[in-house]
N, C-alpha and C positions, 0 to 999 in steps of 0.2 A: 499296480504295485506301488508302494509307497517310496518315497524317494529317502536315502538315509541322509538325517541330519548330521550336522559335524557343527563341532563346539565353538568358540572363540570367532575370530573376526573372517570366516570362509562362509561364502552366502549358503543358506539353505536355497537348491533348487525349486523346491518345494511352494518357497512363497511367492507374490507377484513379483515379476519380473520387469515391471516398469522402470523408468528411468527417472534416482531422484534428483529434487531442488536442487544438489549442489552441484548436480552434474551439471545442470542446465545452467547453472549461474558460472561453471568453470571455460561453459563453451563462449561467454561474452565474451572472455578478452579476443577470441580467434577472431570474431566483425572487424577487430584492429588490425589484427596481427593478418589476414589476408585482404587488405586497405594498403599497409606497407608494407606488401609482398608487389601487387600493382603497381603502386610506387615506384618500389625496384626496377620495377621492367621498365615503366614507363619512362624512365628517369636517365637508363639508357639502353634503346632498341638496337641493341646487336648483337651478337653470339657472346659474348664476353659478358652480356648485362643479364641474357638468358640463363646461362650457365649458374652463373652466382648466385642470381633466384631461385634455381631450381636447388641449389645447394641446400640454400635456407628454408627453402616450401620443406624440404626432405626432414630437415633438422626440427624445426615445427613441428611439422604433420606425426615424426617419432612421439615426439611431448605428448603429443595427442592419443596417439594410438596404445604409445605403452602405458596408460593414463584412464585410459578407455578400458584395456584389460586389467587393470587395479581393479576398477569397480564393478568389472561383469563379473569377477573373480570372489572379491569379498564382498561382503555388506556394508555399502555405502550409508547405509543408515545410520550406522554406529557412528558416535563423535570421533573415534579415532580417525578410521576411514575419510572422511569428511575433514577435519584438520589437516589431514596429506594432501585429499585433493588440493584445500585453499594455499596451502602452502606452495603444491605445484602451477596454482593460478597466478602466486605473487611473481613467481620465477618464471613463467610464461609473458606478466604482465612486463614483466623485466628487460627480454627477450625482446618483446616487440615494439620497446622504446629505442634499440641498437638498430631494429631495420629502418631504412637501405643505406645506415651507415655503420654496417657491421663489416664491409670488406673496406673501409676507411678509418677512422677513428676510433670508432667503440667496437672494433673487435674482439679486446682484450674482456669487457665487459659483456659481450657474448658468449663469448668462450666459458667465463666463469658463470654463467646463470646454464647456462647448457648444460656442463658437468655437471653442476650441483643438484639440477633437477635428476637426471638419472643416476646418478650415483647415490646421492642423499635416499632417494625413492627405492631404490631395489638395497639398498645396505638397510631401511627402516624394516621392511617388509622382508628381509631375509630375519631381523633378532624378534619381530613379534612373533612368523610364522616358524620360529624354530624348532617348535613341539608337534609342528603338521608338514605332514610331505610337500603340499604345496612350496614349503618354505624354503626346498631344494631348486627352484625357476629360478629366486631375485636371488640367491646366493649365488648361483652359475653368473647371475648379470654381472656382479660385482665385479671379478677381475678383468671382466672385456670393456667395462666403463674407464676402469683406472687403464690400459690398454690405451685404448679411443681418447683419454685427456691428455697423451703425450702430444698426439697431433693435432689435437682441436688447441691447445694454448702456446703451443710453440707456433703453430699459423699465426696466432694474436700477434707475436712478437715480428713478424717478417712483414717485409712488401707485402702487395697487392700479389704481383704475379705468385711466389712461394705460397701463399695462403690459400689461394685457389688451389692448387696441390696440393697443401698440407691436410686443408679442412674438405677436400676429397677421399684421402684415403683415412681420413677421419669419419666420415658420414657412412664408407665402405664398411670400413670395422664395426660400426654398429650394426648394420642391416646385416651383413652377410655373418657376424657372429649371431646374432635372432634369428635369423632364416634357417642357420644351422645346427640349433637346440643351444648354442652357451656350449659347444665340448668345453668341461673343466677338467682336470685331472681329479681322479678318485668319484669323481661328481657324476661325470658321464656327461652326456645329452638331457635336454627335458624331452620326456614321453609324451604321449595320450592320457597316460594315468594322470600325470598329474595337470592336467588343466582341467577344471571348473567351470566349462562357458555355461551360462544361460542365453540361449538361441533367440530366443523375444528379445533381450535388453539389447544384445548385441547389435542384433538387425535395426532394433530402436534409434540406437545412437548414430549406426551411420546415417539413417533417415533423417537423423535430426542436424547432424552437420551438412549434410547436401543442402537443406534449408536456410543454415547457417550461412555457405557460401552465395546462392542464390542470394540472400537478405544482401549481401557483401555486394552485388549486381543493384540493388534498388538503389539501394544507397549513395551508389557513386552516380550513374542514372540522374536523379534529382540531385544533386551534388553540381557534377559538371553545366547538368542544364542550366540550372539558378545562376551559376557563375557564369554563362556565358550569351552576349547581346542575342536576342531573338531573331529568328529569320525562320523561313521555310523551311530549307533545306537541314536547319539545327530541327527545329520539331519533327520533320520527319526524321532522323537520328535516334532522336525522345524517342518517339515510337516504335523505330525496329527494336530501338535497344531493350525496351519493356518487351516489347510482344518476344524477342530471343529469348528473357529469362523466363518468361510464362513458358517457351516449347522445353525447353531444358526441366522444367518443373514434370513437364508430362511424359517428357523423354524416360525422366528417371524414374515418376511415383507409376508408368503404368504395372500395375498386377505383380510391383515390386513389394510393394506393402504385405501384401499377405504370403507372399512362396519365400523372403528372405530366413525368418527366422525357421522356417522348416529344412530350409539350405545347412542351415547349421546344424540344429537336431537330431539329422540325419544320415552326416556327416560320419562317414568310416573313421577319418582321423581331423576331429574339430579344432583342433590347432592347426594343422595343414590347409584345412578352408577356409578359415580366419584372415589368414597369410594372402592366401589369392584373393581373398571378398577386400582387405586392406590395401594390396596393389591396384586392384581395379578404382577402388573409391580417392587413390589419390591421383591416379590419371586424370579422376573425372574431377578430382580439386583445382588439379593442375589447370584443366579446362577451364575451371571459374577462373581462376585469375586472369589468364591468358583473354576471355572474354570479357573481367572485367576495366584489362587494360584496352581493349578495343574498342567499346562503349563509348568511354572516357577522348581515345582519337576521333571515334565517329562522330559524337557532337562539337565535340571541342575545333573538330578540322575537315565538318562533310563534306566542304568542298575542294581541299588538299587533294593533289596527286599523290596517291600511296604509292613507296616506293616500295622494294622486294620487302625489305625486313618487317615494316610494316604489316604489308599482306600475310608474308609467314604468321605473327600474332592473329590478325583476326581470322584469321583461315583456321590456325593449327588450335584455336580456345576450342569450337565447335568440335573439329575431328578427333584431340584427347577427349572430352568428353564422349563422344559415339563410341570410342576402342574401349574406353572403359566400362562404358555400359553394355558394350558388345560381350567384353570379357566376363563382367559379372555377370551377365545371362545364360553363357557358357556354366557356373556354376549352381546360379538357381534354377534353370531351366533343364540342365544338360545336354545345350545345343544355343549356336550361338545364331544370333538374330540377324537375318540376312539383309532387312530392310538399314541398319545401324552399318552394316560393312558398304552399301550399296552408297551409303550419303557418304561415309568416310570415303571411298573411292572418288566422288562426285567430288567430294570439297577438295582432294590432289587436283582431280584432272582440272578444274576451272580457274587454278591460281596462275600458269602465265599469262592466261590472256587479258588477267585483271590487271597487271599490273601496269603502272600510271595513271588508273584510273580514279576518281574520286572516289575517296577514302567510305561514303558513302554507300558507293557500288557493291564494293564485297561483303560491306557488312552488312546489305540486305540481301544480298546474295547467300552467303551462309544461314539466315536466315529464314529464305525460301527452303532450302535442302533439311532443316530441323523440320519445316512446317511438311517437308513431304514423308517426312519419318515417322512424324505423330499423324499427320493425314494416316498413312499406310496400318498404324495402330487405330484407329478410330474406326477404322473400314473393315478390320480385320475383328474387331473386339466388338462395336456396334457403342455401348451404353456403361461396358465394362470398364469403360476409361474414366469415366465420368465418378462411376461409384466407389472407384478402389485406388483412384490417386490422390484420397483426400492425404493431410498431411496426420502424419502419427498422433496419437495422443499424447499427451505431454505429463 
């Protein structure tokens, strides 16, 4: 059966569903922008310096996501399309000059490139799609953004401590107004009907950001290395820290590549899968930075006693990453992966007794627990891992 075209800037299903050039070149600024996510944490390890990160990874990751469904949505081909995204890059690039002194100085300056990308973005794409049903999603956005800017720019204006509340139930009003269709008055909820996915590009893109953040692990890797005097115990670091992002590459690409985009296709309510495939992928983001802050301590300090807070980061990089690929299994496979719950257990139960130990220890120690995860996939698959975890096409 033939797939029906529709007019103006809404993709035909119909055609390839790859992901284009502009996409790819919007995803660079993010190598920064989770660089001074790391930062953030690194900059201060304690629940207060967590929390705040996680604030901003939430506020980012949105950029991204709602950004991501602009393009699976319309035809990014078109220069329209394409001018939005770049726009939405400058205002990302913007963004990520404010991290990790966005709950300092330039929060006022974050506040304002934040709003502007969502609100600017869903008021643009409400007046071009105002002749197409789809047009009824980014006008629902519209009054939850203006909504969400009372509290994301009055946070700008206060303390530290007020901002952290204020730009909580700021980050809250976003997500839980998307999670819950945009209710507008006279508007309603967004449906089924009117979302547009293409299930390949979809699956594309988070493929291609998982890479993205991994890239975000090499980097800091030879980063810290270079910067720091050589010894033993720093090359062995080098090495866990590389051989970690290689098991994390196989944790994610195994037999992920081919069942993702039929996850979605298949999908009874493909806005609703979207949502969980998007929760799970920023656990496992969450996981890259959390790893690529512990990298960065493992060479930088392999022979440091790691204290608790420490251990939490490099313990908890590896196990958000396992829950989240735990959970996105749960939806591509429909049944969750026992071997991924079995290491996230493993990496709980081994964190007191590391503790004081050189900073080295657990970071090869989490290490061994990835390698027993892709071990158990290699044994379980044989040859399959090899052929189907290459990296998406671009």
């Amino acid at each position: 059966m033939k797939t029906e075209k529709r007019p103006g800037l809404v993709r035909d299903l119909g055609q390839p569903k790859q992901a284009t050039y502009v996409e790819l070149f919007f995803d660079v600024i993010y190598i920064f922008i989770l660089f001074r996510l790391s930062q953030t944490l690194l900059n201060r390890l304690d629940w207060t310096g967590a929390y705040q990160t996680l604030i901003l990874l939430l506020a980012v990751w949105w950029v991204w996501s709602y950004t991501n469904l602009v393009t699976d949505t319309l035809d990014s081909r078109l220069i329209h399309i394409q001018l939005l995204v770049i726009a939405t890059m400058f205002g990302g690039l913007l963004i990520s000059t404010t991290i990790p002194e966005a709950f300092e100085q330039r929060g006022l300056l974050f506040a304002i490139a934040y709003v502007a990308i969502n609100l600017g973005r869903s008021s643009l794409l409400a007046i071009a799609l105002r002749r197409d049903p789809l047009g009824c999603r980014p006008l629902r956005a519209v009054p939850w953004f203006v909504v969400s800017a009372v509290p994301w720019f009055a946070g700008a204006l206060v303390d530290e401590t007020a901002r952290v509340a204020l730009w909580s139930l700021a980050i809250a009003i976003d997500y839980l107004a998307a999670l819950s269709g945009w209710p507008t008055p006279k508007l309603g909820r967004t449906t089924p009907s009117e979302w547009n996915l293409a299930s390949e590009h979809l699956a594309e893109r988070y493929r291609q950001f998982i890479i993205i953040g991994l890239g975000e692990t090499v980097i800091t890797t030879g980063r810290t290395f270079h910067a720091s005097e050589f010894s033993l115990h720093r090359g062995t670091a080098f090495t866990v820290a590389f051989g970690t992002t290689v098991l994390l590459y196989f944790t994610y690409f195994y037999r992920t590549r081919e069942k993702l985009g039929t996850a979605f296709s298949h999908a009874h309510e493909p806005g609703f899968r979207n949502r969980e495939s998007a929760f799970a992928h920023l656990l496992m983001v969450a996981g890259i930075v959390a790893i690529t802050v512990s990298d960065e301590m493992a060479i930088a300090h392999s022979t440091a006693a790691a204290p608790a807070s420490w251990l939490v980061i490099i313990l908890s990089g590896p196990a958000l990453f396992l829950a989240g690929h735990a959970l996105l299994g749960r939806h591509v496979f429909t049944r969750v992966s026992m071997p991924r719950l079995i290491g996230l257990g493993v990496l709980i139960a081994i964190g007191p007794p590391l503790v004081g130990q050189p900073v080295l220890v657990p970071a090869a120690a989490a290490a061994v627990v990835l390698a027993g995860v892709v071990g158990f996939d290699l044994l379980r698959g044989g040859r399959e891992v090899g052929d189907q975890s290459l990296p998406p096409r671009l």
